[in-house]
Legacy VTK file of the C-alpha trace (Angstrom):
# vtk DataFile Version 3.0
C-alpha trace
ASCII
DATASET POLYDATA
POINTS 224 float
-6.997 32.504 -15.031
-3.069 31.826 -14.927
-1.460 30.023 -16.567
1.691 27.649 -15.675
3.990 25.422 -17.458
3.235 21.741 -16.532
5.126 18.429 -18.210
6.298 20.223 -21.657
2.963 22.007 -21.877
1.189 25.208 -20.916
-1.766 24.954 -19.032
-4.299 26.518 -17.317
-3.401 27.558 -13.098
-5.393 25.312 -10.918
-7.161 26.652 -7.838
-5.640 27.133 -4.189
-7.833 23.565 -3.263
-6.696 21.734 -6.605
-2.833 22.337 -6.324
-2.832 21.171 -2.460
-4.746 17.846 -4.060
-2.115 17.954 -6.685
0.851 18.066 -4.173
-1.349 15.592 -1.922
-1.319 12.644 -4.861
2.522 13.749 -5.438
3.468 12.714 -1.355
1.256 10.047 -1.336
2.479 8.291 -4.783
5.866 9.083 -3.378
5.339 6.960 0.237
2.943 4.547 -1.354
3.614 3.380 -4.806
-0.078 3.714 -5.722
-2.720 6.154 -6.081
-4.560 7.488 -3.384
-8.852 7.196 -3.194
-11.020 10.018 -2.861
-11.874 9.220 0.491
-7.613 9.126 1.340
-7.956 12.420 -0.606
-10.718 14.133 1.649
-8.528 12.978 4.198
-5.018 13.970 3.521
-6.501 17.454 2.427
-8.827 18.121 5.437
-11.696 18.622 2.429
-15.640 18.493 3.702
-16.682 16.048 1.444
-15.502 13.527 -0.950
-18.317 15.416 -3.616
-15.932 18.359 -3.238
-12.861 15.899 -3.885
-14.418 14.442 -6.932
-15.452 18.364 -8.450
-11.642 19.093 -7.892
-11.035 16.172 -9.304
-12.705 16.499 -12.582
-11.468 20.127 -12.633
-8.433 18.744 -12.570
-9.000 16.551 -15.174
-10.426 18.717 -17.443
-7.412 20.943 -17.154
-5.226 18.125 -18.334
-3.247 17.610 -14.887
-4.776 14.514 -13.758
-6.350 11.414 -15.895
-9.084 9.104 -14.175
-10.810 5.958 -14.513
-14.218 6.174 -13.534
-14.681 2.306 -13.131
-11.451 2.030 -11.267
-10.949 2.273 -7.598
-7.422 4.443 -6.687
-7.974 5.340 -10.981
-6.210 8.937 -10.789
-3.447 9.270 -12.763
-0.634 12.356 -12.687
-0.180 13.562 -16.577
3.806 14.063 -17.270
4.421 12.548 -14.325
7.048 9.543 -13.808
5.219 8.040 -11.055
2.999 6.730 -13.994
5.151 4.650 -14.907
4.054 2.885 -11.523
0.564 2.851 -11.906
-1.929 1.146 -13.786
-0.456 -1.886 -14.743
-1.886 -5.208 -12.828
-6.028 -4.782 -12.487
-6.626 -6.723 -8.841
-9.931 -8.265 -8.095
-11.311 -6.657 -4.529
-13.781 -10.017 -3.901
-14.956 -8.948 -0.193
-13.833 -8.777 3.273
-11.838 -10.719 5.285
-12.204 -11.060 9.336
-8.712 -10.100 10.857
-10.715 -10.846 14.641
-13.443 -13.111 14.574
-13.622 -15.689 11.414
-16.709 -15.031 8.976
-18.343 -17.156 6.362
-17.195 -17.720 3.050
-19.249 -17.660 -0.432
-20.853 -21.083 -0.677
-18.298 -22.211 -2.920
-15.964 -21.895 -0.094
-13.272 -20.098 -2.024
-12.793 -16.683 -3.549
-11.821 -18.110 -6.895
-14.424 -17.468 -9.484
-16.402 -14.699 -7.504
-17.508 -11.201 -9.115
-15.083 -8.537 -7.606
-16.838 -5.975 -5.762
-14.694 -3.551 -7.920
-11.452 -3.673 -9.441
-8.148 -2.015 -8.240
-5.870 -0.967 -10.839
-2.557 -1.159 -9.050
1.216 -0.754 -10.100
3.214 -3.718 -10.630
5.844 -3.012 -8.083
3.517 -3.644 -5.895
1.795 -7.054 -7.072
4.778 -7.930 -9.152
3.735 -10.395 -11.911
1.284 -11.826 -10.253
-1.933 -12.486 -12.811
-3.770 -14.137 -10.267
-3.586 -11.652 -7.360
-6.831 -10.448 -5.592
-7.665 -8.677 -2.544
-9.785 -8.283 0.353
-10.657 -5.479 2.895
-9.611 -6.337 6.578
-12.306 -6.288 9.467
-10.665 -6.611 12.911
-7.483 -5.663 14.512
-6.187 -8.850 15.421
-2.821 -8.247 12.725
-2.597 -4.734 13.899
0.845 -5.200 15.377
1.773 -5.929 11.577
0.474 -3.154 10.597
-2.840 -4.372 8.829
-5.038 -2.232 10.835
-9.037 -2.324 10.601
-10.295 -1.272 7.084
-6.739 -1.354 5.134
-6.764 -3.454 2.143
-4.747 -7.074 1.809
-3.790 -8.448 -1.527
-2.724 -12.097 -2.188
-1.784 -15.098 -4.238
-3.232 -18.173 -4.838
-0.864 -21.052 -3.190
-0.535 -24.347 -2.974
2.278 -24.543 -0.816
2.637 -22.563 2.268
5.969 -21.899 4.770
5.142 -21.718 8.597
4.469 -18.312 9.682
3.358 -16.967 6.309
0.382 -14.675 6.584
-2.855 -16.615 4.924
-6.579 -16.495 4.695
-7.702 -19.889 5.975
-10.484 -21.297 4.885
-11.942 -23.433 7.834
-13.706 -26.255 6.592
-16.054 -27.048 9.794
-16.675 -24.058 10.409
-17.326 -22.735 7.051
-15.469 -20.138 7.837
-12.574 -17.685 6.498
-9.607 -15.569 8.759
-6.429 -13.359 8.370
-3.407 -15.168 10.603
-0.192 -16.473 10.756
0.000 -19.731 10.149
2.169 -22.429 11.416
1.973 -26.217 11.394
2.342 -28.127 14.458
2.276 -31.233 13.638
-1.177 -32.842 14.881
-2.644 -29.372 15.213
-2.392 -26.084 13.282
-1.985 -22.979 14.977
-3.568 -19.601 13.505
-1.204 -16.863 15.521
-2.798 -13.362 15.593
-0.699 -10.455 15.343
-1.630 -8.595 18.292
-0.684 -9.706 21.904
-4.023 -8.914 23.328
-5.838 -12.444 21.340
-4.934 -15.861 21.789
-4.058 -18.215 19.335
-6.548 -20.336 17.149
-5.952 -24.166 16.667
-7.596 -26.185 14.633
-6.799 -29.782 13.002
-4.580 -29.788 9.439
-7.563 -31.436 7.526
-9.863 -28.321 8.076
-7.953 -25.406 6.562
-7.595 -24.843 3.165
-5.332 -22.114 2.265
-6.676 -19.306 0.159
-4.187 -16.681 -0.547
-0.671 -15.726 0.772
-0.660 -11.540 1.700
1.821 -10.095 -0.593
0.750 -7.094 -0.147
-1.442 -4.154 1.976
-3.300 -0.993 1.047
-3.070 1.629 3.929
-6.543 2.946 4.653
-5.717 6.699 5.746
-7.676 7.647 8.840
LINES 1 225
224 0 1 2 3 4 5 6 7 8 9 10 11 12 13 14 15 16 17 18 19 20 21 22 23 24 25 26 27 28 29 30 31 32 33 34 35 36 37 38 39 40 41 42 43 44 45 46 47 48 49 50 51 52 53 54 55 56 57 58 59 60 61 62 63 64 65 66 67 68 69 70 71 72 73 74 75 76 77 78 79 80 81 82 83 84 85 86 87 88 89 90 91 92 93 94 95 96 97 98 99 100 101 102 103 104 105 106 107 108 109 110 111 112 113 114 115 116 117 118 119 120 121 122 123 124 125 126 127 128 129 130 131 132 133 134 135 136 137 138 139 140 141 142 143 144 145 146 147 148 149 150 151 152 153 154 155 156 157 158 159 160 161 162 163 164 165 166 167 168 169 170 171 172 173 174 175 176 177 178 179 180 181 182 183 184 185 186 187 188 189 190 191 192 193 194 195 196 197 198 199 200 201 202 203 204 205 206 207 208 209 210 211 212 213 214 215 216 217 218 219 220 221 222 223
């Protein structure tokens, strides 16, 4: 096998299908600040199977190119790389999904706080900032799809306790038992929830049945 000098160290040439996964993470980390999944991966690199991905992957690995985190989702890390120095720094709770169309129910506790993550996202810090707290939720729906939050993609948030009109929350609806992705605005007596797609109507509900239960400060593309 070849070999090729790679960040101040001579390694091993990787296969044909490994160096177009190699370049793939490279334009990805470039246009999203974070790692790409294996399914992104299979994807971006028109590969039959995300098996395949993850045998490239571990080739990879083993080679000393890439570094991954079994237990992490979006865990794959380029070795001599400065885009590390943008990964891997804030773990983020993923604690479920979140209706972007019709509302669904909420734990019984009626909040996220507290709940085992489904997995945990190790994301760079440019992204969540310094945010300890942060969490996120998959979106189901397409009623934000004219902000770009399209069915599947990935929405993390703060906690907040104070809220500007038109911020993006998930409500909590308190009659309904219910949870939602919206803009938000208060209207005095009433409080509308304003989709972000010009094909649904507005929600509106009374101010003493929401209870706020994240502000988006963030999205994870899901690559289709």
């Amino acid at each position: 096998m070849p070999w090729v000098w790679y960040g101040g160290a001579v390694m091993k040439k990787p296969s044909q299908k490994q160096q177009q996964i190699l370049e793939f993470l490279r334009q990805y980390l470039d246009e999203y600040r974070y790692p790409p999944s294996v399914r992104d991966i299979q994807k971006g690199c028109n590969i039959s199977s995300t098996s395949v991905v993850d045998y490239n992957i571990r080739a990879l690995q083993r080679l000393g190119y890439v570094r991954r985190s079994p237990d992490v989702s979006r865990g794959i890390e380029l070795l001599g790389d400065t885009r590390n120095a943008l990964l891997g720094s804030v773990p983020v709770p993923l604690l479920g999904t979140i209706a972007a169309g019709s509302p669904i129910p909420v734990p019984d506790t009626g909040s996220w706080e507290g709940m085992a993550p489904l997995e945990i996202l190790q994301l760079p810090e440019s992204l969540v900032g310094r945010r300890q707290s942060a969490f996120a939720l998959r979106v189901r729906g397409l009623s934000m799809i004219d902000a770009l939050i399209d069915d599947g993609d990935i929405v993390i948030l703060e906690p907040v306790l104070e809220r500007n009109n038109g911020d993006m929350l998930a409500v909590w609806l308190k009659l309904e038992q219910e949870v939602t992705l919206k803009y938000v605005f208060d209207e005095g007596a009433r409080i509308r929830l304003q989709p972000a797609n010009i094909q649904m109507e507005p929600m509106f509900t009374s101010p003493n049945n929401v209870d706020i239960q994240g502000r988006v400060v963030g999205v994870l593309r899901n690559l289709r």
